[in-house]
DOKE-493223 format. One record per residue: residue in one letter; y, x, z of N, C-alpha, C, O in turn. Coordinates in steps of 0.1 Angstrom, whole numbers. Each point is the difference from the previous one (the first is absolute). Layout:
   type   nnorth   neast     nup   canorth   caeast    caup   cnorth   ceast     cup   onorth   oeast     oup
      A        Y       X       Z         Y        X       Z        Y       X       Z        Y       X       Z
...
END
This chain:
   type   nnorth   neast     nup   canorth   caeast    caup   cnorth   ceast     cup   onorth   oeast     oup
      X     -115      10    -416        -6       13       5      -14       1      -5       -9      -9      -2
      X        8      22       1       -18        1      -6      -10      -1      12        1       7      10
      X      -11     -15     -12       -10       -3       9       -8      12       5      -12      -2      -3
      X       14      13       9        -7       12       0      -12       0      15       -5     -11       3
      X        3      19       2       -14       -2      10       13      -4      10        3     -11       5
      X        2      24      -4         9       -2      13        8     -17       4        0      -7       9
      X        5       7     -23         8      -17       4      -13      -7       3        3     -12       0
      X      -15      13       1        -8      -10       2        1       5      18        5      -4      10
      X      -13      14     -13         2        4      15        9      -6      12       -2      -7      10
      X       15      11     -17         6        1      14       11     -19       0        9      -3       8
      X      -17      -6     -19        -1      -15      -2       -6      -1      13        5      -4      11
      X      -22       8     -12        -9       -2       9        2       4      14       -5      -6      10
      X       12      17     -11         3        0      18       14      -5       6        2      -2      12
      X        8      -1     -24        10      -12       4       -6     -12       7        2      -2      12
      X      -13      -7     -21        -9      -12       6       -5       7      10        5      -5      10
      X      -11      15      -7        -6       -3      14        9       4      10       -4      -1      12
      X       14       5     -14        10       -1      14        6     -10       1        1      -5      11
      X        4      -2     -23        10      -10       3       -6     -12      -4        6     -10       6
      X      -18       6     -15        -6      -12      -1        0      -4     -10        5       9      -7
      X       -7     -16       2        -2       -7     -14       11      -7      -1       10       4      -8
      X      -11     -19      19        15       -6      -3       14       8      -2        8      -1      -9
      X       -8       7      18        16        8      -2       -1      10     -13       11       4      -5
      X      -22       0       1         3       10     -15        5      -9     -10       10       3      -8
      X      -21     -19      10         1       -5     -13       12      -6      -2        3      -3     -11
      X        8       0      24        11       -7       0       13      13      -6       10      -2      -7
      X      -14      12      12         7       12      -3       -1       5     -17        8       7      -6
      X      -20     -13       0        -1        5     -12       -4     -11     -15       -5       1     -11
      X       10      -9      17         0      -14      -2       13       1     -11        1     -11      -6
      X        5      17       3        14       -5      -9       -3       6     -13       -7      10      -4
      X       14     -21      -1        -1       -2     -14        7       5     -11        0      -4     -12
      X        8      14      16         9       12       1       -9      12     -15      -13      -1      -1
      X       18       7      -5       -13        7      -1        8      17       6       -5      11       3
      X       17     -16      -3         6       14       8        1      -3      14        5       8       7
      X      -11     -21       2        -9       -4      11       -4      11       0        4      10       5
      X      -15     -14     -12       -18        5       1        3      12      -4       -8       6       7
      X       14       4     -13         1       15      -1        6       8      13       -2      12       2
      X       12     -23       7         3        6      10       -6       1      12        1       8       9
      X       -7     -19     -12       -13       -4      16      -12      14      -5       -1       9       9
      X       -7      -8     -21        -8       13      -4        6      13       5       -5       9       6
      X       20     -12     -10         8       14       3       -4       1      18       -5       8       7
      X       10     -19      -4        -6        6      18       -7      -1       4        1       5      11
      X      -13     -10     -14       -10       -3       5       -5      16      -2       -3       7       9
      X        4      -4     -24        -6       14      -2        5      12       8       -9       8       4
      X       21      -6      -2        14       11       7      -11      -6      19       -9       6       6
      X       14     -17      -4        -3        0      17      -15      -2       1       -4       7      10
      X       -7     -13     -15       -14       -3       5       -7      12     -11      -12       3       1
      X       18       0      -7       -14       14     -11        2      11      13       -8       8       3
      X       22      -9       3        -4       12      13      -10      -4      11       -7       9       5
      X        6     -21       0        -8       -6       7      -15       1      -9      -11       1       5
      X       11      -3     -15       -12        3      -7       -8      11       0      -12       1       0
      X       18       6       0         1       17      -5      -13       6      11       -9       7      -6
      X        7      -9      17       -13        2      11       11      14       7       11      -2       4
      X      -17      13      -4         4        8       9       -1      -3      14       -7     -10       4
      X       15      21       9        -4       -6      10        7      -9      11       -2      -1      12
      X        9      -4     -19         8      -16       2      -11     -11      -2       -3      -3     -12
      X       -3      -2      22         0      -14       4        4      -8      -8        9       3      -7
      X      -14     -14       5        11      -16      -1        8       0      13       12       4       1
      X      -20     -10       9         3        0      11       17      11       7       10      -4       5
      X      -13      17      -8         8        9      -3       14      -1      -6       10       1       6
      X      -14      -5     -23        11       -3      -5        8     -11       2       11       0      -3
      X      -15      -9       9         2      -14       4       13       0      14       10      -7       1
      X      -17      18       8        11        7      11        8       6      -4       10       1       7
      X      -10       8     -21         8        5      -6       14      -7      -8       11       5      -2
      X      -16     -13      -1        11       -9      -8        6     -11       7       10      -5      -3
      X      -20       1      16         9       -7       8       13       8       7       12      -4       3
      X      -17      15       0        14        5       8        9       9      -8        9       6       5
      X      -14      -7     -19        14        2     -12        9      -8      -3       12      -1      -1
      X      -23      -8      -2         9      -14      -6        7      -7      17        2     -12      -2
      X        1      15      12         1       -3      13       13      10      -2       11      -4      -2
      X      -16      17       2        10       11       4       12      -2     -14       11       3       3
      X      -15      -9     -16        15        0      -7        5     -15      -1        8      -4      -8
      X      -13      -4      17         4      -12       2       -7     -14      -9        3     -12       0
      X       -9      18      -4        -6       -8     -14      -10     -10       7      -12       0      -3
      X       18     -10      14       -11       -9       5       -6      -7      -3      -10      -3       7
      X       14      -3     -19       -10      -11      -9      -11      11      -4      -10      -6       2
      X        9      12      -3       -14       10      -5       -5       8      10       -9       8      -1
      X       16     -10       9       -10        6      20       -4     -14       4      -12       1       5
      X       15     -11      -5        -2      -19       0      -13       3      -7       -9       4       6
      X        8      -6     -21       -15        5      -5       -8       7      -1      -11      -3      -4
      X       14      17       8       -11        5       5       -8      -1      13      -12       4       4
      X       22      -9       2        -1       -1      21       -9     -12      -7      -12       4       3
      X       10     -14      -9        -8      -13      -1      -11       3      -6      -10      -7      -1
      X       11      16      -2       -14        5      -9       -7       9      11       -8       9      -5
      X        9     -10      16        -8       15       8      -16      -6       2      -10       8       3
      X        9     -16      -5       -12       -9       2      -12       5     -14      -12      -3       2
      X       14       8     -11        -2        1     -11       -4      18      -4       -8       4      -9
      X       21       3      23         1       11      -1       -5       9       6       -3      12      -3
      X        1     -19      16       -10        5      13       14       3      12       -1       2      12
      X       10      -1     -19         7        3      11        2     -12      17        3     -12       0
      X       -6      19       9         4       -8       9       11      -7       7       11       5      -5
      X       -7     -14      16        12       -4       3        5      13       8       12       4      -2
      X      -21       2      11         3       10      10       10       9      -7       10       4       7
      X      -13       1     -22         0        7      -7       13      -2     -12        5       7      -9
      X       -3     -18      13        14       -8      -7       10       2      11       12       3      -1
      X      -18      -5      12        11       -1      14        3      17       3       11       4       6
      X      -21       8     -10         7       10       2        9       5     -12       10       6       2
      X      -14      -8     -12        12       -4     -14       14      -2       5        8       9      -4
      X       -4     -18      12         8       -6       2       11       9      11       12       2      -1
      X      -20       0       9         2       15      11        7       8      -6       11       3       4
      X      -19       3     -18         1       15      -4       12      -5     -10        8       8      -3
      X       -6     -19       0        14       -2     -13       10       0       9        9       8      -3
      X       -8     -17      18        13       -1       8        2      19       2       11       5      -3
      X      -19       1       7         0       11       6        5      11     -16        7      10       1
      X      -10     -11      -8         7        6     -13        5      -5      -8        7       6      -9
      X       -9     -20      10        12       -3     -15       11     -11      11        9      -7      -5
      X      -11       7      17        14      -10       7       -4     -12       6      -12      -3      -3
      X       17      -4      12        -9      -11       3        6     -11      -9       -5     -11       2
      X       15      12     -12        -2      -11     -11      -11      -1      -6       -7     -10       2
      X        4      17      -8       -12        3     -10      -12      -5       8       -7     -10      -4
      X        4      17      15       -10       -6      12       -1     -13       4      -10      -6       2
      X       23       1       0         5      -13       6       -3     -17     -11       -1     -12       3
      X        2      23     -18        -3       -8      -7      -10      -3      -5       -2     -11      -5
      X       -7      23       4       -15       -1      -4       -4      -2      14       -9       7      -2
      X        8     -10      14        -6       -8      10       -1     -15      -2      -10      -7       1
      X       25       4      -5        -2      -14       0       -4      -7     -11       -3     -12       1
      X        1      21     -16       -10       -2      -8      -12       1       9        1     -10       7
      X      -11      16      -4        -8       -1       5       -3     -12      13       -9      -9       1
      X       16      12       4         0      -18       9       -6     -11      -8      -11      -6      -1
      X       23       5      -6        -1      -10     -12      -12      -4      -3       -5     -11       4
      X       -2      21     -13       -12       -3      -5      -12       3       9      -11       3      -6
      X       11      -4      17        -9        0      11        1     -13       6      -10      -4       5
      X       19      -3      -5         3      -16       0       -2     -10      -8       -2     -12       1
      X        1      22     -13        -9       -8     -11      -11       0       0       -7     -10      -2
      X        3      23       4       -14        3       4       -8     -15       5       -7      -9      -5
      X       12      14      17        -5      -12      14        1     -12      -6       -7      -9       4
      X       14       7     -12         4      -17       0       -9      -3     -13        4      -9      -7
      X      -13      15       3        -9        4     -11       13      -2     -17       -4      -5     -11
      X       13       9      14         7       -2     -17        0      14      -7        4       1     -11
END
C-alpha cells in the first residue's frame, strides 16, 4: 500500500491506543500480502480514529468496545478493554458498558464482556 499522510496517521494513533508491543507483533509478518492487509486495517479502522472530529479517543474507545461486545467479537473488546489505560477510559465507565450491552444486546453479550473485564482487572492487580 502507498505510504500516504493518512496511513501514517492512523499507524500513529493505532500505537497510541494499543502500544508498541502489540502493533509490532501484529505487523511483524513476513507476508507481503501480511503487510498489505494489516495497512488495509489499520488504514479502514484507526484513519477513522485519526480523522479528529468530535469523537474523543476516549470516545471511540467506548465506542468500539460495545460494538465489538455487541457483535460478539470478544478477542477485540479483550483489546480494547486492555488498552483503557492508554485511552482515558475509566473502570466505572467499563462497568457501565457492561450494564448498557446486558440491557441491549442480552446478558450473553453482557455476561461475556464482564467476565472479560474481570479477567483483566486480575491481571491488572497481579501486575501482568
Amino acid at each position: 500500500m502507498e505510504e500516504t499522510e493518512a496511513l501514517r496517521r492512523a499507524r500513529a494513533m493505532r500505537r497510541a491506543m494499543l502500544g508498541d508491543a502489540y502493533v509490532d507483533a501484529q505487523t511483524a509478518d513476513p507476508d507481503p500480502v501480511g503487510q498489505q492487509f494489516q495497512d488495509h486495517v489499520t488504514l479502514q479502522a484507526w484513519g477513522v480514529w485519526a480523522r479528529g472530529g468530535a469523537l474523543t479517543p476516549r470516545d471511540r474507545s467506548l465506542l468500539v468496545m460495545a460494538m465489538t461486545a455487541a457483535l460478539g467479537r470478544m478477542e477485540e473488546f479483550r483489546l480494547h478493554a486492555s488498552s483503557q489505560a492508554r485511552t482515558g477510559v475509566t473502570d466505572a465507565e467499563i462497568d457501565e458498558l457492561c450494564f448498557q450491552l446486558a440491557a441491549y444486546c442480552g446478558a450473553p453479550a453482557g455476561i461475556s464482556a464482564w467476565r472479560i473485564v474481570r479477567a483483566l482487572r486480575a491481571e491488572r492487580g497481579a501486575g501482568a
